[in-house]
N, C-alpha and C positions, 0 to 999 in steps of 0.2 A: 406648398412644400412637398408633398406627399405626392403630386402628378410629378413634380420634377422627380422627384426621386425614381418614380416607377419607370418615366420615360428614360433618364440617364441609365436605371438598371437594361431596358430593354435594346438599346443602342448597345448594346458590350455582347462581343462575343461569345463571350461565356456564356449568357444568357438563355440560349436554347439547352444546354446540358444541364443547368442548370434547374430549370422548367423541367425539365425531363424526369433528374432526379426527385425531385420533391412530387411532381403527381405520382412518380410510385412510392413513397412513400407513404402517400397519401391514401396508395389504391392497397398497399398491402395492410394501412392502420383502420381502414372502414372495412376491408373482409376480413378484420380479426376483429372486432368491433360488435356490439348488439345493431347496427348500423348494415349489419353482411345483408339482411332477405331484403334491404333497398338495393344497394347494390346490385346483386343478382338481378332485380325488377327492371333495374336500369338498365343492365344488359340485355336482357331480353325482349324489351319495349319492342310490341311491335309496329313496325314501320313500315307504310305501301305506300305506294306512287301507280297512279293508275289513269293512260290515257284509253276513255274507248274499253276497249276492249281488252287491251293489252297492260298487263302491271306487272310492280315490282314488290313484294314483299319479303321483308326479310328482318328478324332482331335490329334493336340499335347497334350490338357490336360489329356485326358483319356489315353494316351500314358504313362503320366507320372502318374495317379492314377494307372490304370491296370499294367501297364510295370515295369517301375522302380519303387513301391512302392513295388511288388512285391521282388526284393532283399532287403528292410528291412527289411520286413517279413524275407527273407532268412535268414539275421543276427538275427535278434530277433529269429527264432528256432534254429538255432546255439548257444545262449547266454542261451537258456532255457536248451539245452541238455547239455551247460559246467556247468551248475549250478548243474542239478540234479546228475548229475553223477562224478562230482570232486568237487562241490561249497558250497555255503549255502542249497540250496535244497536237498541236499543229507540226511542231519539231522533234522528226524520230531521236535526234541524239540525247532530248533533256527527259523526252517520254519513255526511253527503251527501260532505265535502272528503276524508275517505280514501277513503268508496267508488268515488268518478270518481278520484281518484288511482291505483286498483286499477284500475280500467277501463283506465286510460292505462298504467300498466303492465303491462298484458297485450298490448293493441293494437300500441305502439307496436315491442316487439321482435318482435312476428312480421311487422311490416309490414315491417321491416331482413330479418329471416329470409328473408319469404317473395320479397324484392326480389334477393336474392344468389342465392337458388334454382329461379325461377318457370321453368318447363319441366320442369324435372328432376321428375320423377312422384316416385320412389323418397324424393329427397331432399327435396321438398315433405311427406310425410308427419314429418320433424322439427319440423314448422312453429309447434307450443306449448311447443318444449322450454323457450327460453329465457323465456317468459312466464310460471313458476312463482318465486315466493317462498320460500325456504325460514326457517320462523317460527323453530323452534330455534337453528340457524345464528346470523342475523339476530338477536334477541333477545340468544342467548351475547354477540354481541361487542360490543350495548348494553349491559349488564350489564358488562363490562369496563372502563367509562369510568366506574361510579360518578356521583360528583357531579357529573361534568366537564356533564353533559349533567340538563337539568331531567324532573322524571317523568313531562309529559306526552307526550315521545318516546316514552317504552314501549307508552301507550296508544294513543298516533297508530300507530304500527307493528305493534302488535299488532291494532287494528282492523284496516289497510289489509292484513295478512296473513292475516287471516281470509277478510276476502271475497276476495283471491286465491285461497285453497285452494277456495272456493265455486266461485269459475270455474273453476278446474283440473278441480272434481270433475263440472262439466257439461261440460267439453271430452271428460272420459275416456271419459263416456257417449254423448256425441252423434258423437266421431270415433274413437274406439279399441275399436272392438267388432269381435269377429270374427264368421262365420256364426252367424247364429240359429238356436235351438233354440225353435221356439214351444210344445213342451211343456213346457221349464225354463221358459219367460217365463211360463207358465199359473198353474203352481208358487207362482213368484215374487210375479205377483200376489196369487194367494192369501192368499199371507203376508204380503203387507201390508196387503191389505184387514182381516185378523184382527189384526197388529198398530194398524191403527187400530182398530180396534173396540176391542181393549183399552186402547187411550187414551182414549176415548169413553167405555167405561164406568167411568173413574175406577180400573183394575187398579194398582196400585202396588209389585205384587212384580216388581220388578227380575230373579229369574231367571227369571222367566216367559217376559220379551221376552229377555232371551238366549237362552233354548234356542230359540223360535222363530227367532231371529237366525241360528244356527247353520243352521235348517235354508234361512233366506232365502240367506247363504252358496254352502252346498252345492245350490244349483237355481241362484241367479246364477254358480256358476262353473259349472255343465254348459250354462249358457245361449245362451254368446258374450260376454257383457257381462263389463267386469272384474269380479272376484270383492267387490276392495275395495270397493265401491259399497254391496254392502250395508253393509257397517259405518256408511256417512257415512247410511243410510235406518234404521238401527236408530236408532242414535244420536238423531234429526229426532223418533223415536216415544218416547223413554223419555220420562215425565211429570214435569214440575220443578213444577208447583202440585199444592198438598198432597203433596208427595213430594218436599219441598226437600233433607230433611237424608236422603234416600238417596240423591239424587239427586247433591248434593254428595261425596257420600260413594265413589261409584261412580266418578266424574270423579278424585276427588283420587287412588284407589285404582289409576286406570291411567296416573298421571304416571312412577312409577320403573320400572312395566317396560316404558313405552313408549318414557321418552325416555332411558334407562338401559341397555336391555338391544336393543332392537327396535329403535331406529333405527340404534345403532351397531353391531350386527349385520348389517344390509342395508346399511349405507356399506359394510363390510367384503368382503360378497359381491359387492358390485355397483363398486368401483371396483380391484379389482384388474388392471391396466393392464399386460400385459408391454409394456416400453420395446423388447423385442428386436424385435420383431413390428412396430413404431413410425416412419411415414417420413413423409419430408418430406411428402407428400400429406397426412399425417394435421393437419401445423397448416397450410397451405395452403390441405385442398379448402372450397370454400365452405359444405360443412354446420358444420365448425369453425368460420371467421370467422363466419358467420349466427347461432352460439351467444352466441361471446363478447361480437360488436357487438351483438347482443339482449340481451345479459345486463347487460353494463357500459354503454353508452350508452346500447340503446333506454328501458333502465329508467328509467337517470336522467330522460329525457327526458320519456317518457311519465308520470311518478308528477309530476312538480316542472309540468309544465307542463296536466297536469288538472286538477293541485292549484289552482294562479294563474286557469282558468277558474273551474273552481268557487268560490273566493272572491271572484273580477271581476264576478262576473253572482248575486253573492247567495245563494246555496245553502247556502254557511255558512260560517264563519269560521275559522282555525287556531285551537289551542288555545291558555289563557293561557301565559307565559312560552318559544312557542317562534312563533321568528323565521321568516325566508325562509331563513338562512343554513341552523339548524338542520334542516327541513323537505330542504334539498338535501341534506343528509348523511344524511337519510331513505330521500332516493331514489337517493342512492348503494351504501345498506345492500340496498333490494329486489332488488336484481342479484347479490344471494347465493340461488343457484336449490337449488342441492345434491341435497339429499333427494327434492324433488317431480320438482324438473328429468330426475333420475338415474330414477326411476320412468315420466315419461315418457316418455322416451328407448329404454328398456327392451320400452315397447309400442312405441311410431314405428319403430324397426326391430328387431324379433323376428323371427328367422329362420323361416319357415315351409315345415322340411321341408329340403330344400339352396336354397331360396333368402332371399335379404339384401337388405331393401332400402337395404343401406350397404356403401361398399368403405372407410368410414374408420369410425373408431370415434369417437362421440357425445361420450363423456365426456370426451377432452380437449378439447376444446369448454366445457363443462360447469366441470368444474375450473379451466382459464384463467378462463374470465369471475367465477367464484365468488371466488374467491382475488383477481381485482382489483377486486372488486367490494365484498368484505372488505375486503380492507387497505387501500383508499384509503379507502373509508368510517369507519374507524378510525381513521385518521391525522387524517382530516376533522375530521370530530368532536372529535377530540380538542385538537386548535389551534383550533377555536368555542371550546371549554369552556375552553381556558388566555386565550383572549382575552375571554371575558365577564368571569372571575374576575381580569380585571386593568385592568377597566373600570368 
């Protein structure tokens, strides 16, 4: 009784948000807990991998930021390359109205961020926090409304969070790198250049480009650049003509331990928040309000108001059966940051060595705007769909 239930639970969309919320939950109830100095032990565990001569050590957290964050990434450029080339992305007229709505929701919260923070050097490097989407999140709590809400919300939101995770992934590259290593970039190249070559010449064994993957990985983390990045360039190279039903097959293969085991595993490590350590500064200083006004307003603003360009000036049209109303409760849902936001946040201020470029902590920031970003969008939505169905 108990395996049906859990398996019927893990088949439901919702499911990942779900997971999501409850490990923080979980991670903010054991660092406020006599249970906190495991915790911490846990994050810190340390962890090498060493062939030869050559190794890797690092805490368990950054294990699980660098390491396993990196095969989401993996999935996520898998999920951009099924889109563009068999999905919604393939057709500029249905892609243009969420792409510019994506544009506008990146823009428009770091122009609030970057407005509450401009001087502050330290505090300027938060400046992309609030302009990530988080898809799982996001999605779980459309999935929660059922009928209430028509199918083409899902695709409209799933579109528009796709190419946000595309900008996020060219933010990570172009501002969060640390010193270069131009012998890992050498590497690096290499490996891609060989990874296209075997897209080129038609290679179709799927572990082939992984183990190359592994070793693009391991030379983009000794490089400076985040480690994750290869995942999102592996991904870009796996072949989906004439290698559809592996290709598929590989995609559908990293949905349960990505969004089942790996995302709620890094909510876990990454939001445990001691309250004791916790001061007024922390919802005060302006990298917090710069989160939340980015998260919860710039969003709506930006998504709802690139949206009405884009369809004012022709570029393309909403989808059938969803309104301006519905469309608002869209851009109310994009200001659930969570995952990505909490990833960025992670690089913008990583301490390096005894210095912080933050005397508050990110994630209440993060959380606040997420959580109101949720629940109004939820609520939203939810009174559209009882007011359609009684119209």
């Amino acid at each position: 009784m108990l395996k049906n239930s859990l398996l019927s639970f893990f088949k439901q969309e919702s499911a990942t948000g779900i997971l999501l919320m409850l490990m923080t939950v979980l991670a903010l109830a054991v660092a406020n807990s006599p249970l906190k100095v495991y915790y911490d032990a846990f994050l810190n565990t340390p962890v090498a991998v060493a062939v030869g001569e050559m190794s890797i050590a690092k805490p368990l957290l950054l294990w699980v930021n660098d390491g396993l964050m990196a095969i989401f990434f993996f999935m996520v450029g898998l999920e951009i390359k099924r889109e563009v080339v068999e999905g919604e992305l393939q057709d500029p007229r249905k892609v243009a109205v969420p792409a510019l709505a994506a544009v506008g929701g990146m823009l428009l919260p770091a122009l609030i961020y970057a407005a509450l923070n401009w001087g502050e050097a330290g505090a300027m490097r938060g400046w992309a926090i609030p302009t990530a989407t988080d898809i799982a999140f996001a999605l779980g709590i459309l999935s929660l409304l059922g009928r209430r809400v028509p199918p083409t919300l899902k695709l409209f939101l799933l579109t528009l969070a796709i190419i946000d995770d595309l900008g996020a992934i060219v933010v990570i590259a172009l501002f969060y790198t640390s010193k270069l290593s131009y012998l890992a970039l050498g590497v690096d190249a290499a490996a891609i250049a060989a990874l296209w070559w075997m897209n080129r010449r038609g290679v179709t064994n799927n572990t082939a480009y992984i183990l190359l993957g592994v070793a693009l990985w391991i030379a983009t983390l000794k490089s400076g650049v985040h480690a994750t990045l290869a995942g999102v360039i592996l991904g870009l190279f796996i072949p989906i003509k004439n290698n559809r039903a592996s290709f598929h097959s590989l995609e559908h293969s990293l949905h349960v331990p990505v969004n089942h085991v790996i995302l709620p595993l890094f909510a876990f490590v990454n939001t445990g928040i001691d309250f004791a350590a916790v001061s007024l500064k922390d919802f005060t200083d302006n990298i917090t309000i710069g989160i939340v006004l980015g998260l919860f307003a710039g969003k709506q603003m930006g998504i709802f108001l690139f949206s009405w360009i884009a369809v004012r000036i022709g570029l393309g049209r909403l989808p059938d059966g969803m309104g301006w109303k519905e469309l608002y409760g869209i851009a109310i849902l994009g200001g659930v940051g969570f995952t990505m936001s909490l990833f960025i946040g992670s690089l913008a201020f990583e301490c390096a060595g005894d210095v912080c470029f933050s005397s508050v902590d990110e994630r209440m920031g993060i959380l606040i705007g997420s959580i109101l970003s949720g629940g109004l969008g939820y609520l939203y939505l939810r009174w559209v769909g009882v007011k359609r169905s009684r119209s």
